[in-house]
ROSE-4610 file (N, C-alpha, C; in Angstrom, 1 decimal, always signed):
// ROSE-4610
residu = [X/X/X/X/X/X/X/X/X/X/X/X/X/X/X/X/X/X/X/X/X/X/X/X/X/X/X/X/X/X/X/X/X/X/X/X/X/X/X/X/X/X/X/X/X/X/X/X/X/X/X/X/X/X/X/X/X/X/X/X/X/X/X/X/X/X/X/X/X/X/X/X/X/X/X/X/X/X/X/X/X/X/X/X/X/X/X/X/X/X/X/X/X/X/X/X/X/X/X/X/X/X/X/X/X/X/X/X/X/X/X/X/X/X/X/X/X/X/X/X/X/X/X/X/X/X/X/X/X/X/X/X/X/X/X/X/X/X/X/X/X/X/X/X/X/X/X/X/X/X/X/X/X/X/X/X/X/X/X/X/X/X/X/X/X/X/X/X/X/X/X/X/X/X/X/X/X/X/X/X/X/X/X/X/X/X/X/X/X/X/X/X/X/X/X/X/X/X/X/X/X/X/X/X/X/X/X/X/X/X/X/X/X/X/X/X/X/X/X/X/X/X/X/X/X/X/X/X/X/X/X/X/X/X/X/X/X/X/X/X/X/X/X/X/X/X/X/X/X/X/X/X/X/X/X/X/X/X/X/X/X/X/X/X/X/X/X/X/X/X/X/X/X/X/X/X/X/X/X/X/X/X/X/X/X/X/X/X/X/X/X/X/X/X/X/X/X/X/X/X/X/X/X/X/X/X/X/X/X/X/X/X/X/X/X/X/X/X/X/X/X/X/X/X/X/X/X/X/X/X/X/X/X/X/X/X/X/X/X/X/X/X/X/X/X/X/X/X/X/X/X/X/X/X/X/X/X/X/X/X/X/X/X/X/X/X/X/X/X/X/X/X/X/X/X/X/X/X/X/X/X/X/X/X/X/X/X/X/X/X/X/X/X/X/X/X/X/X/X/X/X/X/X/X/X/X/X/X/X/X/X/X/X/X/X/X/X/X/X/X/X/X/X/X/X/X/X/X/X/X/X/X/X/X/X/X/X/X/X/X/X/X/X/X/X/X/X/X/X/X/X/X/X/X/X/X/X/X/X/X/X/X/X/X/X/X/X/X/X/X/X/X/X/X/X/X/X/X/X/X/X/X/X/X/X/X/X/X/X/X/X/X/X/X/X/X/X/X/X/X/X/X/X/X/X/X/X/X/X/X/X/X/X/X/X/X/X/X/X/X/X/X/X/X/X/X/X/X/X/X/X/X/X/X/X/X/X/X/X/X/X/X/X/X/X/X/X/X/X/X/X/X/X/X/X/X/X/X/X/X/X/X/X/X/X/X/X/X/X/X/X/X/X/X/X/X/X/X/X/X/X/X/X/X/X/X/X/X/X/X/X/X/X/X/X/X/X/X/X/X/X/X/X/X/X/X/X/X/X/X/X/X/X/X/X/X/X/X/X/X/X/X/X/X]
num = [1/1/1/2/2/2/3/3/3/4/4/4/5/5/5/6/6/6/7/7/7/8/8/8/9/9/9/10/10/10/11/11/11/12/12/12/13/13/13/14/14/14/15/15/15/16/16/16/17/17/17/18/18/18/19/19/19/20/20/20/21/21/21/22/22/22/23/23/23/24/24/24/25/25/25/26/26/26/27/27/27/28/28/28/29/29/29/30/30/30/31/31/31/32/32/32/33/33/33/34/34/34/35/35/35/36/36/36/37/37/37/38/38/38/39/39/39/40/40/40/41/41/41/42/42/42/43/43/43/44/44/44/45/45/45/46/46/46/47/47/47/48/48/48/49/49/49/50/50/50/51/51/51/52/52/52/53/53/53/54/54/54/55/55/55/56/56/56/57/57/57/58/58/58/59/59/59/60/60/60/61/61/61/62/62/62/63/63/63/64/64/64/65/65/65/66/66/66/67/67/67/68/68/68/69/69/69/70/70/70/71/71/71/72/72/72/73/73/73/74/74/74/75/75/75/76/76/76/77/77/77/78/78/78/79/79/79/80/80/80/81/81/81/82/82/82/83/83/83/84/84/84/85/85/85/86/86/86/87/87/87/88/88/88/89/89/89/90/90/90/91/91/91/92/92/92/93/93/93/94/94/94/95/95/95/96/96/96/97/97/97/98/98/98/99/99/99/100/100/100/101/101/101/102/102/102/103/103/103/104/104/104/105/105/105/106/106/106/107/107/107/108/108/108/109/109/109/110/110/110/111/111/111/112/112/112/113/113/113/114/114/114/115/115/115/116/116/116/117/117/117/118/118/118/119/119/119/120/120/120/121/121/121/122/122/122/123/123/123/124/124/124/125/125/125/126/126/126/127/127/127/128/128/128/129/129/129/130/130/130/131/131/131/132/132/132/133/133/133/134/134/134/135/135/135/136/136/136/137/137/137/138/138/138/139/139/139/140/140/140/141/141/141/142/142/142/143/143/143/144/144/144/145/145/145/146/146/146/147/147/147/148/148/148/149/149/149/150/150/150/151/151/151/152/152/152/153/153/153/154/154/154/155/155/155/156/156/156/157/157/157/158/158/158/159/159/159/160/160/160/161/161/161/162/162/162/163/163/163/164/164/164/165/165/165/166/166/166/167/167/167/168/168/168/169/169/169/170/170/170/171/171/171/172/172/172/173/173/173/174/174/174/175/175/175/176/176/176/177/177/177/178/178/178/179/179/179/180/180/180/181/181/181/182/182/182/183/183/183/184/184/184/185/185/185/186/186/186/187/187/187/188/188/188/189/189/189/190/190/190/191/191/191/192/192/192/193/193/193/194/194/194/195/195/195/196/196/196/197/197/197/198/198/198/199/199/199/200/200/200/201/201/201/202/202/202/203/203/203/204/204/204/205/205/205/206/206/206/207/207/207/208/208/208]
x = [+99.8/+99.0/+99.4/+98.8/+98.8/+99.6/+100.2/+100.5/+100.1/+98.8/+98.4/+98.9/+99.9/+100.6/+99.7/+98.9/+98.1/+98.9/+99.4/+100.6/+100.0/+98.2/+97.9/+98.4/+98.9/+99.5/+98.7/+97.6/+96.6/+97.1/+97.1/+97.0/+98.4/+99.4/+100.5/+101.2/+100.3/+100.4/+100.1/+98.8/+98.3/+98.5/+99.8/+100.6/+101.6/+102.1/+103.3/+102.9/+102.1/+101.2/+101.0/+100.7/+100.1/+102.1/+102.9/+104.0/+104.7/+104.5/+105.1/+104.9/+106.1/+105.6/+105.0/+105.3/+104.5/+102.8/+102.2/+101.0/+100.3/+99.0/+98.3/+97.5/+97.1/+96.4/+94.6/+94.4/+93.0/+93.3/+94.2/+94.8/+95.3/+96.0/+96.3/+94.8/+94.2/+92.8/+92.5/+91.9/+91.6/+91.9/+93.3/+94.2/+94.3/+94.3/+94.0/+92.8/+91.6/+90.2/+89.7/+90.9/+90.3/+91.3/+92.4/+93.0/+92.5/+91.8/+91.1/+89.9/+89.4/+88.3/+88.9/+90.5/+91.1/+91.0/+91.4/+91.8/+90.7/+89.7/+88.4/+88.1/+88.5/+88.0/+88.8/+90.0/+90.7/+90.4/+90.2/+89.9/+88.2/+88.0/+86.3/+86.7/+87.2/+87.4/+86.9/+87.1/+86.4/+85.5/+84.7/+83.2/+82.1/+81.4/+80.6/+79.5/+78.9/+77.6/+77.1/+75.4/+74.4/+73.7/+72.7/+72.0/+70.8/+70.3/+68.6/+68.2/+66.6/+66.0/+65.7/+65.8/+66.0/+65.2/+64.5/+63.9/+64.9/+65.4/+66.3/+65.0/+65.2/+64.3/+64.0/+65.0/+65.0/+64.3/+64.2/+64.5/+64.6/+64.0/+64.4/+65.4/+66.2/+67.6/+68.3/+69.0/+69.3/+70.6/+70.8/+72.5/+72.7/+74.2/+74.9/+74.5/+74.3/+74.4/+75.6/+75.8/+76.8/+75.9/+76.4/+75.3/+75.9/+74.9/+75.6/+75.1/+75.6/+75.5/+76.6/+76.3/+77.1/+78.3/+79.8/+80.7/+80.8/+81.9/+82.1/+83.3/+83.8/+85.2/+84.9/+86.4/+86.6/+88.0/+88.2/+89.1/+90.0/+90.9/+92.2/+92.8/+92.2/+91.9/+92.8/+93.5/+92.7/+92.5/+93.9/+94.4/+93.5/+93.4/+92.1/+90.7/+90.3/+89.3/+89.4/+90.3/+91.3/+90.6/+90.9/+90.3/+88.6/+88.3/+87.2/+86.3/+86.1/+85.3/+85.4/+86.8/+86.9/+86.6/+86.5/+85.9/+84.6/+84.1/+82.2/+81.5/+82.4/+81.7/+81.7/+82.3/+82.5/+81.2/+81.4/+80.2/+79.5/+78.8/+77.6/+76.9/+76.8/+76.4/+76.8/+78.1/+78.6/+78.8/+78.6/+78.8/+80.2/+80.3/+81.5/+82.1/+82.7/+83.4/+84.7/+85.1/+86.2/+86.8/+88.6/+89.5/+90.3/+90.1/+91.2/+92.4/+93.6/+95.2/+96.2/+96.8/+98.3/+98.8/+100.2/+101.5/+102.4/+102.5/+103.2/+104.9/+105.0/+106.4/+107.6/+107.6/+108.6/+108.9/+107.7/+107.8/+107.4/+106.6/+105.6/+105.3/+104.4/+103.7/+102.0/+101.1/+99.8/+98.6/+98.4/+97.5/+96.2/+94.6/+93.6/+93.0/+92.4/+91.6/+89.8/+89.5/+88.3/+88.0/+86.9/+86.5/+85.0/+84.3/+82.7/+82.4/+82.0/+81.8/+80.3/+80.0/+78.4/+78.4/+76.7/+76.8/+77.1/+77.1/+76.9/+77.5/+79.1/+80.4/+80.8/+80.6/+80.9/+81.1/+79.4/+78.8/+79.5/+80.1/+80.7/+82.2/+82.2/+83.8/+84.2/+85.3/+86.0/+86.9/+87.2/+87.9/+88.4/+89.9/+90.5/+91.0/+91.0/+91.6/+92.4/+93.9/+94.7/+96.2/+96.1/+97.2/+98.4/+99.0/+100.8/+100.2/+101.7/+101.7/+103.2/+103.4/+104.8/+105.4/+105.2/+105.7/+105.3/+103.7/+102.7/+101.8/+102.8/+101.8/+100.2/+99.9/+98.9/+97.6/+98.2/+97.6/+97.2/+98.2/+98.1/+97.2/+97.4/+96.5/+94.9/+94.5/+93.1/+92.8/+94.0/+93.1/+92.6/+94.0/+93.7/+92.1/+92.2/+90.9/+89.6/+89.7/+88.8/+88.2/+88.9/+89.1/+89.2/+89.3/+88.3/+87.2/+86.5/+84.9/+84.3/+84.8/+84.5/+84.7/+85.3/+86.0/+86.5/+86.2/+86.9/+87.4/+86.4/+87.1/+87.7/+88.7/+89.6/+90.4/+90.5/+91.5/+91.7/+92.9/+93.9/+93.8/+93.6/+94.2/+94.8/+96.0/+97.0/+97.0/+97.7/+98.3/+100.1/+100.6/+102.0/+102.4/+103.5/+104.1/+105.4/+106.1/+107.3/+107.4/+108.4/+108.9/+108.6/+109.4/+109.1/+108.1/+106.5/+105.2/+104.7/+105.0/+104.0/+104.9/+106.1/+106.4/+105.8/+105.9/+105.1/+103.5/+102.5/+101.7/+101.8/+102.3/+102.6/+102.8/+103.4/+103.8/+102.8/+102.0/+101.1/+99.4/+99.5/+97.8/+98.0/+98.8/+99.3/+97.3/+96.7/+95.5/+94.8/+95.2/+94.8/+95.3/+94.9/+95.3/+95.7/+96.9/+97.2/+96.8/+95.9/+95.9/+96.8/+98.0/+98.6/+98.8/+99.1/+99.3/+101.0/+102.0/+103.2/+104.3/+105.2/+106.2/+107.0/+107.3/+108.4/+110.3/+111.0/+112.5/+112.3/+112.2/+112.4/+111.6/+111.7/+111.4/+112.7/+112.2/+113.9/+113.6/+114.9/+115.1/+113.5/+112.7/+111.4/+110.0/+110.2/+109.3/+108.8/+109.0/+108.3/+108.6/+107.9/+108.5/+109.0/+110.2/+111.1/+111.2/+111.0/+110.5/+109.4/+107.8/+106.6/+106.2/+105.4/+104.9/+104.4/+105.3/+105.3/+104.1/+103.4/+102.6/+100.9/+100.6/+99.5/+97.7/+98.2/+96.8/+97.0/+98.2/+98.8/+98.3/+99.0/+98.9/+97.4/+96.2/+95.0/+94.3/+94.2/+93.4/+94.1/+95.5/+96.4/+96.7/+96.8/+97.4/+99.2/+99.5/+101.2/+101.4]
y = [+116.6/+115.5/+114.3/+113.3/+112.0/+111.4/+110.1/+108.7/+107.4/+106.9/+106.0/+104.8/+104.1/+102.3/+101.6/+100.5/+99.7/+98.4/+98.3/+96.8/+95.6/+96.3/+94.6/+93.4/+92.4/+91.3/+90.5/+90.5/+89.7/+90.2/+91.6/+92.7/+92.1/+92.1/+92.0/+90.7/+89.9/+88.2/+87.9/+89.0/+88.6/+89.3/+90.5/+91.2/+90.7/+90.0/+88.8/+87.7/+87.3/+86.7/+87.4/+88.6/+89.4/+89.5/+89.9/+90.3/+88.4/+87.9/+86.6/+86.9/+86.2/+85.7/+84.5/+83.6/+82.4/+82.6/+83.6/+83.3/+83.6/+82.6/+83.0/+83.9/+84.3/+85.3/+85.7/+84.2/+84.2/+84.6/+83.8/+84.4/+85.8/+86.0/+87.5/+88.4/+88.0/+88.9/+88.9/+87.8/+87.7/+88.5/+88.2/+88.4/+90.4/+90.5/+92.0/+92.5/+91.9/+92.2/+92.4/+91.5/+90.8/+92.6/+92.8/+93.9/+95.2/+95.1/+96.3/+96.5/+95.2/+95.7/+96.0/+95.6/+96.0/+97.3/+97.7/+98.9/+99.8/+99.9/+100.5/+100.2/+99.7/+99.9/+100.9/+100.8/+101.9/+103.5/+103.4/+104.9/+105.3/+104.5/+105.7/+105.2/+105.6/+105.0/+106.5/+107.8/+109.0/+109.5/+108.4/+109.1/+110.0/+110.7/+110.7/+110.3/+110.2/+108.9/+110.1/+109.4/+110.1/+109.1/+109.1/+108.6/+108.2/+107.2/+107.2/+106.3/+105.6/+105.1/+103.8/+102.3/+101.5/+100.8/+98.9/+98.9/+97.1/+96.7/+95.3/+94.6/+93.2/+92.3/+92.3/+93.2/+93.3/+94.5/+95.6/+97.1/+98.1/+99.2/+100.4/+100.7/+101.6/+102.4/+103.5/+104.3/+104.6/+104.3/+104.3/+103.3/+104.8/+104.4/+105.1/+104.6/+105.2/+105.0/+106.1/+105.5/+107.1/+108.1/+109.2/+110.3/+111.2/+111.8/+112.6/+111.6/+112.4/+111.6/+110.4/+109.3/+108.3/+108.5/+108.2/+108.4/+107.7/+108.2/+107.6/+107.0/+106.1/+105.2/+105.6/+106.1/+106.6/+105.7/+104.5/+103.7/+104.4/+104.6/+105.0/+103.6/+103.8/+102.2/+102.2/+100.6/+99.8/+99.1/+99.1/+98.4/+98.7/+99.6/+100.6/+99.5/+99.0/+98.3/+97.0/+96.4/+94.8/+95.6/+96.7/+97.1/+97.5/+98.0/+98.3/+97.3/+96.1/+95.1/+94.8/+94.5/+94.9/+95.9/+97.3/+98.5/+97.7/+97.4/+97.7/+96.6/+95.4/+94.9/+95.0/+96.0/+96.7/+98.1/+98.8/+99.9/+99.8/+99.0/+98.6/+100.2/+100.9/+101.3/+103.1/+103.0/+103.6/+103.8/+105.1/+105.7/+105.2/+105.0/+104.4/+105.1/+105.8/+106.7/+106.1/+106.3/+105.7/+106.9/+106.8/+107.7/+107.1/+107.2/+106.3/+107.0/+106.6/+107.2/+105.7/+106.6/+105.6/+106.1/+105.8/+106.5/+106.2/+107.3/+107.4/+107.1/+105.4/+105.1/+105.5/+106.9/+107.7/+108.8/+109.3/+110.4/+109.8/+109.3/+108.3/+109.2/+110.2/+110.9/+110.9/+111.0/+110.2/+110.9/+110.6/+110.7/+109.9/+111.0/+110.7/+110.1/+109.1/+108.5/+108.3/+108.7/+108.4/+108.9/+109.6/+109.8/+109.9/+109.8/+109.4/+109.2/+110.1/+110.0/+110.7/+110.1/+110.7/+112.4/+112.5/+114.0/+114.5/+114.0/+115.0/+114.3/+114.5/+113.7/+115.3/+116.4/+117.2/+117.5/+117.0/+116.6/+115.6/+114.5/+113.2/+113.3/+112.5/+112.4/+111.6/+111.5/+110.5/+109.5/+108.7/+107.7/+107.4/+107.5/+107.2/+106.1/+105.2/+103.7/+103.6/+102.8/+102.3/+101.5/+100.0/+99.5/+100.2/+100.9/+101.5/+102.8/+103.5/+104.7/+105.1/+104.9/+104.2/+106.4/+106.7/+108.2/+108.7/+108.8/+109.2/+110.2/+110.1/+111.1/+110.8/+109.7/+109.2/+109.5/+109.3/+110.0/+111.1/+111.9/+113.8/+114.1/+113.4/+113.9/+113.3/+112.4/+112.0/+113.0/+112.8/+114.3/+115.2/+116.1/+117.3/+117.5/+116.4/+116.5/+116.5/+115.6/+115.8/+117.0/+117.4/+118.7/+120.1/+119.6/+120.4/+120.6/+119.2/+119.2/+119.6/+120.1/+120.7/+119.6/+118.6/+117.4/+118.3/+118.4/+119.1/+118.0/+117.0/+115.4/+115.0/+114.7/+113.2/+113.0/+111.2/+110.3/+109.6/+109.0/+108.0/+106.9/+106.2/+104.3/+103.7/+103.2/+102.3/+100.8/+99.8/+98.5/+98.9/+99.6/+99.8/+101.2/+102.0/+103.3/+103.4/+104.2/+104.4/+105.7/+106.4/+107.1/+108.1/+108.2/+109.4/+109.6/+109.0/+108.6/+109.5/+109.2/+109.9/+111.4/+111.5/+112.7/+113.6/+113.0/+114.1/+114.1/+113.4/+113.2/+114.7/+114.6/+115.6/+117.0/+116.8/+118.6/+118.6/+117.9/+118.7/+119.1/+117.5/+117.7/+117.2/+118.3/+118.4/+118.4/+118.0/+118.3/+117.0/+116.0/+114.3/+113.6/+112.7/+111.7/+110.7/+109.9/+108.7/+107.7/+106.3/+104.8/+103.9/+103.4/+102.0/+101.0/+100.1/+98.6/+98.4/+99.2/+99.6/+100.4/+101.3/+101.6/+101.2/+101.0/+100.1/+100.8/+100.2/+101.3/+102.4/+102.1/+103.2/+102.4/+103.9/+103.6/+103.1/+101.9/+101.7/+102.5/+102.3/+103.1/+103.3/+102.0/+102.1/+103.0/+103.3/+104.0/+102.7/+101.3/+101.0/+100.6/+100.2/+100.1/+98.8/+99.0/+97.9/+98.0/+97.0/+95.6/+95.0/+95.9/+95.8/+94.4/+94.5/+93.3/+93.3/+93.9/+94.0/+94.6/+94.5/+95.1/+95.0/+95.5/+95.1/+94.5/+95.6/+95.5/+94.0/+93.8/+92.6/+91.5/+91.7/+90.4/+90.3/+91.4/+90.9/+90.3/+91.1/+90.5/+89.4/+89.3/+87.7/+88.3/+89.4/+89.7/+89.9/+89.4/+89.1/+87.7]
z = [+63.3/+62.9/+63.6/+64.1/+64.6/+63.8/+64.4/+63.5/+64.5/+64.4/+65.2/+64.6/+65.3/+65.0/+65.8/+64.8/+65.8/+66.3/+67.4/+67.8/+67.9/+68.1/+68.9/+68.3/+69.0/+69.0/+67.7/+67.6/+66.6/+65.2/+65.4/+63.6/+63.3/+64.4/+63.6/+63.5/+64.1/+63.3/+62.2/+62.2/+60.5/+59.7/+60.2/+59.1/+58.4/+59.4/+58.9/+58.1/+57.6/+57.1/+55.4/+55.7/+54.7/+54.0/+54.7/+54.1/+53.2/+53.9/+53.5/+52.2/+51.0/+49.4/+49.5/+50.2/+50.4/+50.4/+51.1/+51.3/+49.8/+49.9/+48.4/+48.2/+47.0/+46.7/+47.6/+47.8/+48.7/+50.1/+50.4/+52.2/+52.0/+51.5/+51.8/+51.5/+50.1/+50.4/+51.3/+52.4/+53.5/+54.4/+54.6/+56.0/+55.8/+54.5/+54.3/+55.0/+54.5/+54.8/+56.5/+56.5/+58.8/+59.3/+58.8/+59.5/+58.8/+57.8/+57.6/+58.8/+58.9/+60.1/+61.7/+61.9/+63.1/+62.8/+61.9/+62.0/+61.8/+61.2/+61.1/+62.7/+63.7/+65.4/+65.8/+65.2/+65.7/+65.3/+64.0/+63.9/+64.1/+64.5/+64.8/+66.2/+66.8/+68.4/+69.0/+67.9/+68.8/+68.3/+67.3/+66.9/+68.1/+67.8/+68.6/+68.9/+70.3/+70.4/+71.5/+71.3/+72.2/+72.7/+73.5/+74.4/+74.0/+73.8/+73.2/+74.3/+74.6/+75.4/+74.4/+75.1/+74.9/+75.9/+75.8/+76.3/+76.5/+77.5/+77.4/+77.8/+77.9/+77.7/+80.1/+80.2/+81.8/+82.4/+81.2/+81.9/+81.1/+80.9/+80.3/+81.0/+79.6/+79.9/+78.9/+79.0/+77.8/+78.1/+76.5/+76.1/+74.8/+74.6/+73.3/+72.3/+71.2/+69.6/+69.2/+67.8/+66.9/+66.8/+67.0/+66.3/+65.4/+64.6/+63.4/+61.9/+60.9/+59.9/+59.7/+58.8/+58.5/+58.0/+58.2/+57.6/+56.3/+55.8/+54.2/+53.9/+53.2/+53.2/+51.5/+51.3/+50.4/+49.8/+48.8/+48.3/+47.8/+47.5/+46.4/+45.4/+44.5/+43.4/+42.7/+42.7/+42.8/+44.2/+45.2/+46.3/+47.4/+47.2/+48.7/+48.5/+47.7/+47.4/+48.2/+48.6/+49.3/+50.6/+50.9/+52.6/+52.7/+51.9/+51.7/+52.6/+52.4/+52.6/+54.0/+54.6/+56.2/+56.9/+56.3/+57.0/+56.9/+55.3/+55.8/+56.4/+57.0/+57.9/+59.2/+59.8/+60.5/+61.0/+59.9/+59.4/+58.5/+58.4/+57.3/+57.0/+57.3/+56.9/+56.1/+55.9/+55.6/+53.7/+53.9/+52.1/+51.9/+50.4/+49.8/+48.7/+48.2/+47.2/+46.8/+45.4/+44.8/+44.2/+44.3/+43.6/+43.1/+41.4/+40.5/+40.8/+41.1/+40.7/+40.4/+39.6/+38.7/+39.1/+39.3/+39.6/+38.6/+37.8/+36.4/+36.8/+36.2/+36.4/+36.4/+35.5/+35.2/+36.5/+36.6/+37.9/+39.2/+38.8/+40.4/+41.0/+40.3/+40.4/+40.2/+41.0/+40.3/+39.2/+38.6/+37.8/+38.0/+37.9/+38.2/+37.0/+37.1/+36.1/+37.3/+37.7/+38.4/+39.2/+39.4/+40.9/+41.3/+42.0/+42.6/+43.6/+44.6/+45.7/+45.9/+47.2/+47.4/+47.6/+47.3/+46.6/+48.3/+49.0/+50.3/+51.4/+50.2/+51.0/+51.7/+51.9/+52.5/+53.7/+54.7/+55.6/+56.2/+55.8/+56.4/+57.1/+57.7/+58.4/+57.1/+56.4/+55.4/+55.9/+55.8/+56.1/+54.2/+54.4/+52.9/+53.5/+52.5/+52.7/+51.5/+52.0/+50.6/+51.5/+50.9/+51.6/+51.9/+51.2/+51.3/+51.2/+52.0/+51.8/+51.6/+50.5/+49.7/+49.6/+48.4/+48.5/+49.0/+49.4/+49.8/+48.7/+47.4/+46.3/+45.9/+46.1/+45.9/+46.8/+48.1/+49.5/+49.3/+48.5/+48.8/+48.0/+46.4/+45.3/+46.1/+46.6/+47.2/+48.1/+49.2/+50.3/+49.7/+48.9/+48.2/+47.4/+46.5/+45.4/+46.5/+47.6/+48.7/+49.4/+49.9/+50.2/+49.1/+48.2/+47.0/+47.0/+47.2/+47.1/+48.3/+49.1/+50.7/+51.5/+51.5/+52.9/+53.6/+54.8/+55.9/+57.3/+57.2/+58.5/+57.7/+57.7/+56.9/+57.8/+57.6/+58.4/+56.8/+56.8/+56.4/+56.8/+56.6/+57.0/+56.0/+56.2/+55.8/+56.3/+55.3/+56.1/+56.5/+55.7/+55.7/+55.4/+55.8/+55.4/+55.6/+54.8/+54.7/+55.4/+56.2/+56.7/+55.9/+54.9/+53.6/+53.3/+53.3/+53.1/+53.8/+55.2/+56.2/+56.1/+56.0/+56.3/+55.4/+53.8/+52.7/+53.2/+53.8/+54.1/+55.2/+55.9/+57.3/+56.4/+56.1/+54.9/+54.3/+53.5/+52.9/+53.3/+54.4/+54.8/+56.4/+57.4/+58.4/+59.6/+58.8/+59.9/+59.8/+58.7/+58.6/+59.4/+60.3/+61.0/+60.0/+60.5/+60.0/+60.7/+60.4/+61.4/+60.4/+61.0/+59.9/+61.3/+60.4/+60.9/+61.2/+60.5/+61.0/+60.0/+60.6/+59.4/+59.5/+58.3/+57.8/+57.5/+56.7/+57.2/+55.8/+54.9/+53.9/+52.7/+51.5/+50.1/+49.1/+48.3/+47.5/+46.2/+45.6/+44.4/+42.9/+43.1/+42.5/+43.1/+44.4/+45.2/+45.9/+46.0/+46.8/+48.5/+49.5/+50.6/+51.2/+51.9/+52.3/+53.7/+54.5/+53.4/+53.0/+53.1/+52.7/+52.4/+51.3/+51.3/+50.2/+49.0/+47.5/+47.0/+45.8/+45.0/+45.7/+46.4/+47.0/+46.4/+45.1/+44.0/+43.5/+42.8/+42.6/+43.0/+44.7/+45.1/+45.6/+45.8/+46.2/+45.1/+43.8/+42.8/+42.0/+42.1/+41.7/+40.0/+39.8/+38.5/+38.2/+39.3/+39.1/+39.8]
């Protein structure tokens, strides 16, 4: 399985930004939103496209479009919802599916409270979106339940991952691509990642 780190110079100015405690709850939504749509360039970078006939204001020609059906961005809630809005101004026109998970603070293990996705999310390439990829349990229980319902494309996108993240990621759903924004050195003793950029749900919607 891949681990694509996007470096460009821009993402990771306005990562540092995103990590700061200083920044406020409106900028970081932001600065979240702007690298969710870096990073939605980067993972359809091998969609496939076909050829149609077009008419420029100079010339007929045929040019690319995507072909196939529309993909689907699939949130892991509540944090995945902060990227959501960056992908879809990017892919307007993309299906959108939600998967509730908690991660029960005793085990930090997740537990589903939600899920809804389009009826003929089978057909689609997935794109799972969720800022951290902290244990990665949360990741695994989404793919998995995905791939229940017959998801057979899935990609991952992250802002941040821990070593330990991607690795459980790698062992259990070794055929998903990963796209993040960078990893980081480890998980601390609460599961989360250091030096990250704290509670991500938190700090988008401002309830801490």
């Amino acid at each position: 399985m891949s681990v694509i780190v996007v470096n460009h110079p821009l993402l990771q100015h306005k990562l540092t930004y995103v990590r700061s405690e200083d920044t406020t709850t409106d900028n970081f939504r932001r600065l979240v939103r702007e690298i969710a749509s870096m990073l939605a360039y980067e993972v359809t970078r091998d969609l496939p496209t076909e050829l149609i006939d077009i008419k420029t204001p100079v010339a007929s020609c045929k040019s690319p479009v995507i072909s196939g059906k529309k993909l689907c961005l699939v949130s892991i809630l509540r944090a995945g919802n902060g990227m959501l809005d960056g992908m879809i101004d990017l892919l307007p026109g993309a299906r959108v599916g939600h998967i509730g998970l908690y991660r029960d603070p005793e085990t930090l293990e997740p537990v589903e409270y939600y899920f809804k996705v389009p009826e003929d999310i089978r057909d689609r390439l997935v794109i799972v979106v969720d800022p951290m990829l902290a244990t990665g349990n949360s990741a695994i229980a989404a793919l998995s339940r995905l791939k229940e319902v017959g998801v057979s494309s899935l990609k991952l996108v992250n802002l941040l991952a821990s070593p330990e993240g991607i690795r459980a990621v790698q062992a259990a759903h070794p055929d998903v691509p990963i796209t993040l924004a960078a990893i980081d050195e480890r998980l601390n003793e609460h599961g989360y990642i250091v030096p990250g950029l704290g509670d991500a749900g938190d700090r988008i919607f401002g309830t801490k």
